[in-house]
N, C-alpha and C positions, 0 to 999 in steps of 0.2 A: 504494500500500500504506500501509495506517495503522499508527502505531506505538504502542506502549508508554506509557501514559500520556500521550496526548495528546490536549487537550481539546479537542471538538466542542460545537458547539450547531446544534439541529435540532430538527423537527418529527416525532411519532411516528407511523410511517402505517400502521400495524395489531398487529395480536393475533396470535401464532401459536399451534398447537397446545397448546405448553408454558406458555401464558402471558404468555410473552417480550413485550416490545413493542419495533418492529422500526425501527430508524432507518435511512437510505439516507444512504453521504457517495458520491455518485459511482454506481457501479454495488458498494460494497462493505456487506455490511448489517451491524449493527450491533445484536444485542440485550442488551433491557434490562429490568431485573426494575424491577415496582410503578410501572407505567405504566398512564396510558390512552392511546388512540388522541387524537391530533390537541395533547395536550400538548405544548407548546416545552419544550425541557431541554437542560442541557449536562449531557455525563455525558465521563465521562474512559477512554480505553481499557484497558480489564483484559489482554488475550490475543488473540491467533487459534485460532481454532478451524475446526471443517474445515466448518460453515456461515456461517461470515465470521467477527465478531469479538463479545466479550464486554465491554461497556461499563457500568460502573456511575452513578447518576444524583450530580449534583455539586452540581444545585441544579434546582428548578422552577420557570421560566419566568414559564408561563403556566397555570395550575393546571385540570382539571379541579373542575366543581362540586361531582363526589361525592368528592371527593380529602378523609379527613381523618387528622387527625396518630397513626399506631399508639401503642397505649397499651404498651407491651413493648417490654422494654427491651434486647431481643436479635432482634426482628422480623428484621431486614437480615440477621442471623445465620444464627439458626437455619430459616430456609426451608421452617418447617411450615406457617404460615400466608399463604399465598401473598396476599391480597386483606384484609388486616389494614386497608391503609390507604384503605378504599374503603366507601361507608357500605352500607348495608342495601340501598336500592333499588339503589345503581350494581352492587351486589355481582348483585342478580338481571336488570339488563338485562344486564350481560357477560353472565350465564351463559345468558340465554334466547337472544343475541345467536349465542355458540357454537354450541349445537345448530343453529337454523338456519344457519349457515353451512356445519354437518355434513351435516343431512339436504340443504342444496340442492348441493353436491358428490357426491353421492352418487344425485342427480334422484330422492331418496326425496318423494313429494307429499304430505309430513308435517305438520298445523299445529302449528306449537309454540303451547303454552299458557303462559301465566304462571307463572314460577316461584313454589314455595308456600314460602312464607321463614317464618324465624324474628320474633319481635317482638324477643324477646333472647337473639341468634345468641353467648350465652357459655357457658361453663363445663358445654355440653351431654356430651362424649365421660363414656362408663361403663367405656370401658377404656385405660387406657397403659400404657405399655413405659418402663422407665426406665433408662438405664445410670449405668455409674460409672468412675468416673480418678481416677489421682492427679494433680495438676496440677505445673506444676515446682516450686513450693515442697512437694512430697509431700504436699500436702491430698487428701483425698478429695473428688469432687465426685459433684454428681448432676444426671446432663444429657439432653438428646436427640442425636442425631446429627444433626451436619449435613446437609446436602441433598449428593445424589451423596459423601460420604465417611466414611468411620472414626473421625469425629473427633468428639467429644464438646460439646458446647456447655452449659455449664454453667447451670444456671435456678432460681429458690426459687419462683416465682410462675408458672402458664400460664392466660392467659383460657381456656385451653378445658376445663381442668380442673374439677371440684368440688373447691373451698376442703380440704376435710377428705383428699383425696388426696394434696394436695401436702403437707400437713402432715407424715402418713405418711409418705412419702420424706423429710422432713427429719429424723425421728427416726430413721428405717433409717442415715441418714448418720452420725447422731450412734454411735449403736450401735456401726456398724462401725468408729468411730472406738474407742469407750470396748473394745470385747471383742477390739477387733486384729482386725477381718477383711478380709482385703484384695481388691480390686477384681480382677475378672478383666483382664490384659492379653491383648488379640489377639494381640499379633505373637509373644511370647513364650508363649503357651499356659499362662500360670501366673497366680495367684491364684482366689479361691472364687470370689466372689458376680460373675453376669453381667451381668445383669440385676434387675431385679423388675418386673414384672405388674402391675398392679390392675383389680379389675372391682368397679362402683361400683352398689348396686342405686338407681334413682333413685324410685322410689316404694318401696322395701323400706326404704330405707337402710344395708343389708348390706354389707360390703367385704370381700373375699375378697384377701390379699395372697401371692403364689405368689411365692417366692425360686428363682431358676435360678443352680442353681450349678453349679460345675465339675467336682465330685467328689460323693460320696453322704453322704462322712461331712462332719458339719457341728459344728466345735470351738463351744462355750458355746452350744448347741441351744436347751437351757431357760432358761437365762438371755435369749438375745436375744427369745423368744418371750414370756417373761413379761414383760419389760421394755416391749416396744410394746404388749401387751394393754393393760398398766396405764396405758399414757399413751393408747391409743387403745382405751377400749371398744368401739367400733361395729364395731370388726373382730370377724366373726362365725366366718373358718376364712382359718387359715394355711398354704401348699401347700409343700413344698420341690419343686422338678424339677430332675432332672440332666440336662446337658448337656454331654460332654466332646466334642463333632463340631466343626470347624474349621469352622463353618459361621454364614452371617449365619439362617439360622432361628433363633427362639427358642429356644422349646420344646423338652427331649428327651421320649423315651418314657417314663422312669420319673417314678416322684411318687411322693411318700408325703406324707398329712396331720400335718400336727404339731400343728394345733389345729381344733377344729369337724367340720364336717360333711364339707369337701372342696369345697363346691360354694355359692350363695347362691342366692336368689330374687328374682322380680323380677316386678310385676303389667305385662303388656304388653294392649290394648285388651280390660281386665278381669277376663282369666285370666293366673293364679301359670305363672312357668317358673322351673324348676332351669337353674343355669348351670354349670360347671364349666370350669376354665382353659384349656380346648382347644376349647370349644363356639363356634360361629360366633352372637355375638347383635347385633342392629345399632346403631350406638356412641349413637346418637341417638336415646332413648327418646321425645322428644314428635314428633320428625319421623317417626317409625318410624311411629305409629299413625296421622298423617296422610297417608304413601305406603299403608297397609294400606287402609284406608280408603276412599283415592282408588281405590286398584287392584279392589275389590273393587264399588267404585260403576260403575265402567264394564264389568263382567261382566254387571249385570243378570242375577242368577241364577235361575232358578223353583224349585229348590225339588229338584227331580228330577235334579241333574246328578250326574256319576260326573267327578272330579277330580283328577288329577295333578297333585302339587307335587315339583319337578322340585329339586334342591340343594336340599333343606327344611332343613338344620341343623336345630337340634331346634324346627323344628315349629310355627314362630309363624306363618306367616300362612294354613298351612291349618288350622291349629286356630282359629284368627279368624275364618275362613268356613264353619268344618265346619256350623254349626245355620241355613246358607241353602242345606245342599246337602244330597244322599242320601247320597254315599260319597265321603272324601278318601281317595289312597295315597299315602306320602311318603317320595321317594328320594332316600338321602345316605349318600357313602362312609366318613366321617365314624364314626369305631364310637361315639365317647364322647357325640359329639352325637346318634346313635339312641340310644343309653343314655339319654340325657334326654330326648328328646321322647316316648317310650316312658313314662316318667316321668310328664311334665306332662300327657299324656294320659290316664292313671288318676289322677293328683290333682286333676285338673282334669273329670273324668266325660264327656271327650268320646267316645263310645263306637264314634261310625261315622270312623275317622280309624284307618289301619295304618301302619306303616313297617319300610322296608326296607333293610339296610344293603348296598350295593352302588355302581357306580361309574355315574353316572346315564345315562352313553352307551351303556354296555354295556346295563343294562335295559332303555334305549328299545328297542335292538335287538333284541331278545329280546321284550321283548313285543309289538312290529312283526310278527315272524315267528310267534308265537302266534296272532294277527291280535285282538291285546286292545286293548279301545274305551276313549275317555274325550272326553267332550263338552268340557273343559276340562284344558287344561296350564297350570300354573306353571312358569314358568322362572325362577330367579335365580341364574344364573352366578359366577363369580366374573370377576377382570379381565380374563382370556384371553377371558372369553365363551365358546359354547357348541361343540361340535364339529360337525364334516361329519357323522359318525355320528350324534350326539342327532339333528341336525336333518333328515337324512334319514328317520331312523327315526319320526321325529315326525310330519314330511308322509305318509308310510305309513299311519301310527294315523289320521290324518283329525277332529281333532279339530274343534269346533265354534268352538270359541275358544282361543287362545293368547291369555297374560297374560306380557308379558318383561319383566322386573324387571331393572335394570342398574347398573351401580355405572362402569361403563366404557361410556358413549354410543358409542365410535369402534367398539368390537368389537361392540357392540349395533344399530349400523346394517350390519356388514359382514354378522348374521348376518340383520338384516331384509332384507337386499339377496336374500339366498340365499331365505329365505322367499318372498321375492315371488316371484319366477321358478316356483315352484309352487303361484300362486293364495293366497296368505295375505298379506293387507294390512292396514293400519291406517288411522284417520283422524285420528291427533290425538297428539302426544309430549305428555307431561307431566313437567315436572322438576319434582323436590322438592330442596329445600337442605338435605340432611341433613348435609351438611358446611360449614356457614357458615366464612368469613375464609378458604376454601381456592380451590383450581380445582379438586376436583375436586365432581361431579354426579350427585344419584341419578336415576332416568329410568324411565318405566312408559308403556307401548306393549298399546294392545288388538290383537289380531290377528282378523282371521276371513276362510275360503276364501270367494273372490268367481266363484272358478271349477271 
């Protein structure tokens, strides 16, 4: 049994699911964050845990090539960016590395392709979450949450951010500093402000800054709203949303606008979309149009197809292919995201594209038992991936092609596994790095009945 800080040195002899990299002292394993495979390291023992033990790195060895020094000064911290210290290529051989490890676990006879990476994997996300504490000297801070806790990790600076977000949060900080408004505590249920939002237009330049507060009424309203206008023009609509649920969700259900329109805009592969603070838009505008892109290049459409887009939030990537097809329908339970794709579909004049607000498992099955056709499905799940119902109901409809779009590989081969067993196969995964410096992987899979 290994103890409590006591130091090892060893060789790293794989990658788990999580990241981890995995050291052996004996038969006891040992993981370790911001490793590669085959690096020498002494790392110092943190804990037991109930898959062996938790070890932090104390110094490196013997370096891997792509090994280089994170520029962030909370990297080890805060645990957003999992593969900070790993360059560009090392970043997309792990990740091309993972999938095929996935897909051959799984005897899916998948070729993984090259992941489609960034040139400069920085400052891309259009939306974050930001909380706040008072720290023990009763400053207010403005942080992210740690990785697995509650805990607040304080930041002024995120490479993943747009420069002019973070600013924003420094003057919300200053604010609440100067108008007394105090930070929400979890454990005790008390203070206003929970959070704040932002959604970043990247070709618009729009900022939409949504305050989640605690309560509805919100003491110096005009004041704090004037106050950030005037130091931050570029914000275009200010949201409050209330949240009084004990809960790690954002979001509650009310809102009311206190400046602007409510919602901002945003050119995605050359059509305008409305976004609004609840709408699902993908965080990585230049990768977004290169998975759209890719996914729509391996449909090979003619022209005449009838289209289901399957979780469309509002509406971006069958409105991106609607003028190669006859007829897109697009289903999302989503009310405010059909509010908007609803939307960007008349501002935008695509005229053969409907949508439907509904729960997308529940309609496959329904329109299964209607016995209604479509030569093409879209599927973009969320992390759970799809259900036994969609996907039953979906081999029923007899589509021509399935197109599955995944943010989660692991649930996206569980439900390729399923597919297959009813004659729907693929030939080829493609990962796109829509999440640079992270683990996780976006993922685009053609399908078509071989039987």
């Amino acid at each position: 049994m290994l103890k409590e800080k006591q130091r090892i040195k060893g060789i790293i002899q794989s990658i788990d699911e999580d990241g981890n990299g995995v050291l052996y002292v004996g038969k006891d394993k040992v993981l370790v964050r911001h490793v590669f495979v085959k690096e020498e390291v002494l790392i110092r023992v943190i804990k037991r845990i109930q898959k062996g033990y938790i070890g932090d790195v104390v110094e490196i060895i013997k370096k891997d090539k792509a090994r280089i020094t994170p520029k962030c000064p909370i990297f080890e911290k805060c645990g957003s960016c999992h593969l900070l210290y790993c360059n560009v290529q090392g970043q997309a051989e792990y990740k091309k590395n993972k999938l095929i490890q996935l897909c051959k676990q799984a005897n899916l006879n998948l070729k993984v392709e090259d992941m489609l990476v960034m040139k400069d994997p920085f400052h891309y996300r259009n939306k974050m979450i930001i909380g706040f504490q008072r720290d023990k000297n009763r400053e207010i801070q403005a942080g992210f949450y740690e990785e697995f806790s509650h805990r607040i990790i304080p930041y002024q600076k995120c490479l993943l951010h747009p420069t002019v977000c973070d600013d924003i949060i420094s003057t919300i900080t200053e604010l609440m500093i100067k108008l007394r408004i105090e930070p929400y505590e979890e454990d005790k249920r008390r203070g206003l402000l929970r959070h704040v939002l932002l959604r970043y237009g990247k070709v618009s330049g729009q900022v939409m800054v949504v305050l989640v507060m605690n309560q509805s009424v919100f003491p110096a309203r005009k004041n704090f709203v004037n106050a950030l206008l005037k130091k931050h023009p570029q914000i275009t609509t200010v949201v409050q949303n209330v949240n009084t649920r004990k809960t790690s969700v954002v979001l509650g259900e009310q809102e009311r606008v206190l400046y602007g329109k409510g919602y901002i805009e945003d050119v995605l592969c050359g059509l305008t979309y409305r976004i609004s603070s609840k709408s699902f838009y993908q965080i990585n505008h230049e990768q977004t149009e290169v998975l759209y892109q890719t996914g729509i290049q391996m449909l090979q459409l003619t022209g005449n197809e009838r289209v289901l887009d399957a979780y469309c939030g509002i509406g971006t990537i069958g409105m991106s292919l609607a003028h190669k097809v006859k007829q897109v329908l697009g289903v999302e339970i989503n009310k405010d995201a059909v509010a908007d794709a609803k939307l960007n579909a008349a501002n935008n004049h695509v005229h053969n594209i409907k949508f439907i607000c509904e729960d997308a498992s529940f309609y496959m099955k329904k329109a299964a038992e209607h016995k209604e056709r479509f030569d093409v499905v879209i599927m973009d799940p969320p992390r759970s991936g799809s259900t036994e119902q969609f996907l039953s109901a979906l081999i029923s409809m007899k589509p021509k092609q399935i197109l599955y779009i995944s943010c989660n590989p692991t649930t996206q081969v569980r439900d390729l596994l399923y597919l297959k067993r009813y004659g729907y196969e693929g030939s080829t995964m493609q990962g796109v790095d829509m999440f640079p410096n992270t683990n996780a992987i976006e993922t685009v899979v053609k399908l078509v009945k071989y039987k």
